[in-house]
C-alpha positions as CSV (number, residue, x, y, z in Angstrom):
1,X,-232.8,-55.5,36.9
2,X,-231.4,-53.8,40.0
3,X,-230.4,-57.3,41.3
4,X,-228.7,-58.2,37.9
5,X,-227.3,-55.1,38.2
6,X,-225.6,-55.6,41.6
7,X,-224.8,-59.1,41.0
8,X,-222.4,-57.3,37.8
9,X,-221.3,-54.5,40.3
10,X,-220.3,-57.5,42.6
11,X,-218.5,-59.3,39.9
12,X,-216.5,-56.2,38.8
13,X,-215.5,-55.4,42.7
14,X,-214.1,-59.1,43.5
15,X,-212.0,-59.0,40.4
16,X,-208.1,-59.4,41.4
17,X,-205.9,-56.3,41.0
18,X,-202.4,-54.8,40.9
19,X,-202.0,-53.2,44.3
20,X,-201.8,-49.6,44.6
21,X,-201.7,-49.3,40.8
22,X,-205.7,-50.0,40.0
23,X,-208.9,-49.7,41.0
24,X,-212.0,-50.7,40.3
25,X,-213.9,-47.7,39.1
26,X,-217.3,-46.4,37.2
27,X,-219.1,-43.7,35.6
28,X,-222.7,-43.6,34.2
29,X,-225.6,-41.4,33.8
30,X,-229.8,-42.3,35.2
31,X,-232.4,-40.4,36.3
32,X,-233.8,-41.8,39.2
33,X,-231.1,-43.7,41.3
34,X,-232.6,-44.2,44.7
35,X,-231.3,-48.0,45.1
36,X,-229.4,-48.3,48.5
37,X,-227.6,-51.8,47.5
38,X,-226.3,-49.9,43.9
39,X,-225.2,-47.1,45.8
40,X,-223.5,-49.3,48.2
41,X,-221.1,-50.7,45.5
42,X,-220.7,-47.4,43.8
43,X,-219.2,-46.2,46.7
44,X,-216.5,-48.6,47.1
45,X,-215.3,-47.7,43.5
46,X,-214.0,-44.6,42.2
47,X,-217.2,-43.2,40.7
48,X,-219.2,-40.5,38.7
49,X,-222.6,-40.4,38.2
50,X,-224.5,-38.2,36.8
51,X,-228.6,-37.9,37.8
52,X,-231.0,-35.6,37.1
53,X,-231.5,-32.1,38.9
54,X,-234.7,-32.8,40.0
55,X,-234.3,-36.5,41.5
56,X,-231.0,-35.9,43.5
57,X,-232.5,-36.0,46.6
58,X,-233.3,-39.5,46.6
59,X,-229.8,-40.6,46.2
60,X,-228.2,-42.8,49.2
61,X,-226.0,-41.0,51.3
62,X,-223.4,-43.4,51.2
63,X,-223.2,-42.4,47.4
64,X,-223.8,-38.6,47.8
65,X,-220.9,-38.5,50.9
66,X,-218.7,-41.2,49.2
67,X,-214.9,-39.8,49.0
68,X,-214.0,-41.9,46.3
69,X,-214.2,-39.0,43.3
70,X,-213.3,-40.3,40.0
71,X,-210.2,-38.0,39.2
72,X,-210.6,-35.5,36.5
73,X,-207.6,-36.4,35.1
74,X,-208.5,-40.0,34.3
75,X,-211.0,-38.5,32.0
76,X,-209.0,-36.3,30.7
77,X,-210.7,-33.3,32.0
78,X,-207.4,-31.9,32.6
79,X,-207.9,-28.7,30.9
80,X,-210.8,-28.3,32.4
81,X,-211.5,-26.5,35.9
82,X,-214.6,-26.1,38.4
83,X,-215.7,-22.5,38.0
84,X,-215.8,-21.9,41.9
85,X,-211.7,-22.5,41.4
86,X,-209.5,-20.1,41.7
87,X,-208.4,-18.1,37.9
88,X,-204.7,-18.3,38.6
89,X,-202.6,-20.2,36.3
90,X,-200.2,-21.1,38.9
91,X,-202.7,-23.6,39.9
92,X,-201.9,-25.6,37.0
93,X,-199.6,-28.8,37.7
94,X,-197.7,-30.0,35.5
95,X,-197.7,-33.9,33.6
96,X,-195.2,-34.3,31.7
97,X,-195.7,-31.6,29.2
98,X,-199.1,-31.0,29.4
99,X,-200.5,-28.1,32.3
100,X,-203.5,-29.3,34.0
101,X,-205.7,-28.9,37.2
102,X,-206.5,-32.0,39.2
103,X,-209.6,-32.3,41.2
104,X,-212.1,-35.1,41.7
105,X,-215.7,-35.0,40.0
106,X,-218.6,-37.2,41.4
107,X,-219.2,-39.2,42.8
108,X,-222.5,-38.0,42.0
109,X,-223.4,-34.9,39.5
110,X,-226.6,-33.6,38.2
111,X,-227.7,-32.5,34.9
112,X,-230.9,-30.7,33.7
113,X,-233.4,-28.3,34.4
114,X,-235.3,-28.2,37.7
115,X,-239.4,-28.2,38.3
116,X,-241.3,-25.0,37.7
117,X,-244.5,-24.1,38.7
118,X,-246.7,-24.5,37.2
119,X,-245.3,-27.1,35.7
120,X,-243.5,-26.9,32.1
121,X,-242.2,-29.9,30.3
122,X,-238.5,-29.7,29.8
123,X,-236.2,-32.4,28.2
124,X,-235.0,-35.0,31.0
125,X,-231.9,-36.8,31.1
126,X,-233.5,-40.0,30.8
127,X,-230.3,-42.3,29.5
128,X,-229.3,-45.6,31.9
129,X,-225.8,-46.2,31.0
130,X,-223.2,-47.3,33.4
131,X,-219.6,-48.0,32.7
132,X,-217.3,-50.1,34.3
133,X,-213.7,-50.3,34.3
134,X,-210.7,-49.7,35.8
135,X,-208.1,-46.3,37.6
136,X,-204.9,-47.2,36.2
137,X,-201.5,-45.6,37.2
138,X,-198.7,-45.5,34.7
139,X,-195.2,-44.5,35.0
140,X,-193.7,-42.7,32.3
141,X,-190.2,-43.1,31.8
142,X,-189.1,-40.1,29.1
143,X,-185.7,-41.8,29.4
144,X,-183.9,-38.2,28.6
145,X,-186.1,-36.9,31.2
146,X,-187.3,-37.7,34.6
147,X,-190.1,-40.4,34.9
148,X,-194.0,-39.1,35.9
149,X,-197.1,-40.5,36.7
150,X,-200.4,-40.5,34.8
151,X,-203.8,-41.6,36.1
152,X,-206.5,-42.9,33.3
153,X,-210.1,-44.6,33.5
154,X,-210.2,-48.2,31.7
155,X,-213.3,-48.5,30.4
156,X,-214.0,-52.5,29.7
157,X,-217.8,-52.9,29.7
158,X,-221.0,-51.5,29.6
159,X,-224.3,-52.1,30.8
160,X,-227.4,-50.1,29.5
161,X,-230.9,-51.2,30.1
162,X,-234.3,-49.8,30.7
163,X,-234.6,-50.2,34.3
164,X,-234.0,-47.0,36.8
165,X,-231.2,-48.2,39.6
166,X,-234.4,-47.7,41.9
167,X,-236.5,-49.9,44.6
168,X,-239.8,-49.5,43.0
169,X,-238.0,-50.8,39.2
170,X,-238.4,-53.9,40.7
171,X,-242.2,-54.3,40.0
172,X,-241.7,-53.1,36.8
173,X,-241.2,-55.5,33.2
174,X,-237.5,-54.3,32.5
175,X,-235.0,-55.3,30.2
176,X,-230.9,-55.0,30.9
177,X,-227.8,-55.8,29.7
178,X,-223.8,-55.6,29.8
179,X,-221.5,-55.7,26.9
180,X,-218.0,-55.8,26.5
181,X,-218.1,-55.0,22.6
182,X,-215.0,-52.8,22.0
183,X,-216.8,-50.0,19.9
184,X,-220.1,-50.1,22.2
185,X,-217.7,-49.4,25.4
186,X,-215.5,-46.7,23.2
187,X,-219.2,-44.7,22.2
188,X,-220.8,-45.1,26.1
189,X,-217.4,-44.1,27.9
190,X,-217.5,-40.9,25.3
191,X,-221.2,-40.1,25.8
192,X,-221.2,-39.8,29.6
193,X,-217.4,-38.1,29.3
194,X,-219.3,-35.3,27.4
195,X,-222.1,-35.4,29.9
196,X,-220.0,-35.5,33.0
197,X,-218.2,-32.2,31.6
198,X,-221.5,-30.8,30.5
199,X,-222.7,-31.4,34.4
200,X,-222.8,-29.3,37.7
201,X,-222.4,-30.6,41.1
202,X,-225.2,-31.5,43.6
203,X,-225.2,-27.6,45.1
204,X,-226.3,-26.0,42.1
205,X,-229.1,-23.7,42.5
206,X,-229.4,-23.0,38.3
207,X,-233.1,-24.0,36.6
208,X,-231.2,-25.3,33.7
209,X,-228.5,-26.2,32.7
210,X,-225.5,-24.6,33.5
211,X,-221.7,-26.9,33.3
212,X,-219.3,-25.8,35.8
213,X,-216.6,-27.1,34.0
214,X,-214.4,-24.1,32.3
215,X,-212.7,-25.2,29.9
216,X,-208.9,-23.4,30.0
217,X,-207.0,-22.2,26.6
218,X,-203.6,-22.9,26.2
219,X,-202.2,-20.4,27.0
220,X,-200.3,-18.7,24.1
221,X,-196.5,-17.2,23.4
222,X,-195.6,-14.3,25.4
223,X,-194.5,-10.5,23.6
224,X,-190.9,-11.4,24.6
225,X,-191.3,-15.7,23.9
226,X,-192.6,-14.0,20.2
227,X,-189.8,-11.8,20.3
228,X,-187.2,-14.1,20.7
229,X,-188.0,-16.3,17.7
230,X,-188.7,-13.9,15.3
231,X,-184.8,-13.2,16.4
232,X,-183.7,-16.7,15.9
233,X,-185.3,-16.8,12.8
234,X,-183.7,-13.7,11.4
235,X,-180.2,-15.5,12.3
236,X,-181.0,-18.5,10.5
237,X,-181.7,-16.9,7.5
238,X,-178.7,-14.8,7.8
239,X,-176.6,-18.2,8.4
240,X,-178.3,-19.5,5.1
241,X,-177.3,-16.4,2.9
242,X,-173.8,-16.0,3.9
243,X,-171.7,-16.1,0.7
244,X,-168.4,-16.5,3.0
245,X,-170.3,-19.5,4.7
246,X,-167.4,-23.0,4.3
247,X,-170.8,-24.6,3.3
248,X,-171.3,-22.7,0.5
């Protein structure tokens, strides 16, 4: 499975793109992922992956030190923030008309609880579920407005099998298999979104589970922003109940 695996991975990485405007990219969750030729091509795409706590350690280096991080954004993760950032809101920048932070996550994240001793069976991230598609950048032109750019993940197939992305699943009876069935990719790409934000990175030093991802409110009217409409709204209705009004 770990050489159909790569042979896909190969595929998806020779496919002909738009120049500065997309890039081959993945995200996916596994357990044990301790294959050097996967990691390989992982790293030359943007990339999150998430493992579990325990088995980080056995991920390539060329994965773990890989500076292609998929970028939070693409996800849209914008409203979301790593908890080691800063609190100040004048880190938000702007898109369009939405506030947001922009970071990378990944390329590899972990999930779980770690090894106790003595040992207690906890719950284990146990799903193998990649998805590959595509960083896209798009222009917007408001027209009335001046033009921005947004940065989203493509997903555009999936493969899912039984097989860890490890050496020793190779003397193993496996079964794999990729997809392109719209509503298949739509469900994967939201599963491992929800896992990626429910995540920590590989420094964590928490037993269980504990996302770093804070999710920021929008931030509501100010006294005076309040103050203000309440005032324009008093006008209006004046306006609208003035009997010496040409209207009326």
């Amino acid at each position: 499975m770990v050489d159909g695996l790569c042979e896909l991975l190969d595929e998806h990485l020779a496919v002909e793109r738009v120049k500065g405007a997309r890039w081959p990219a993945a995200i996916g969750c596994v357990p044990w992922l301790g294959s050097r030729e996967v990691a390989d091509r992982l790293a030359q795409m943007w990339s999150c992956i998430v493992v579990d706590k325990n088995e980080v350690g056995i991920v390539p280096d060329q994965l773990i030190n890989g500076r292609r991080r998929m970028p939070n954004t693409a996800l849209r993760l914008g409203r979301h923030r790593p908890d080691d950032f800063p609190a100040d809101e004048e880190d938000l920048v702007l898109s369009g008309e939405e506030p947001r932070y922009e970071y990378g996550v990944g390329p590899v994240r972990v999930y779980g609880w770690r090894q106790q001793q003595p040992p207690v069976t906890k719950p284990l991230l146990h799903t193998k579920l990649l998805v590959l598609g595509e960083i896209q950048r798009w222009v917007i032109d408001p027209g009335d407005a001046p033009s921005f750019e947004e940065t989203h993940f493509i997903p555009q197939q999936v493969w899912c099998g039984s097989a860890n992305w490890s050496n020793t699943s190779r003397l193993h009876l496996e079964l794999g298999m990729a997809c392109t069935d719209d509503q298949l990719v739509y469900h994967a790409t939201d599963f491992i979104r929800s896992l990626i934000t429910d995540s920590e990175p590989i420094s964590t030093q928490a037993a269980g589970p504990e996302p770093s991802l804070v999710y920021i409110e929008e931030p509501g009217p100010t006294s005076d922003e309040i103050a203000q409409w309440e005032a324009y709204r008093a006008e209006a209705r004046a306006d609208e109940s003035d009997p010496d009004d040409d209207d009326h």
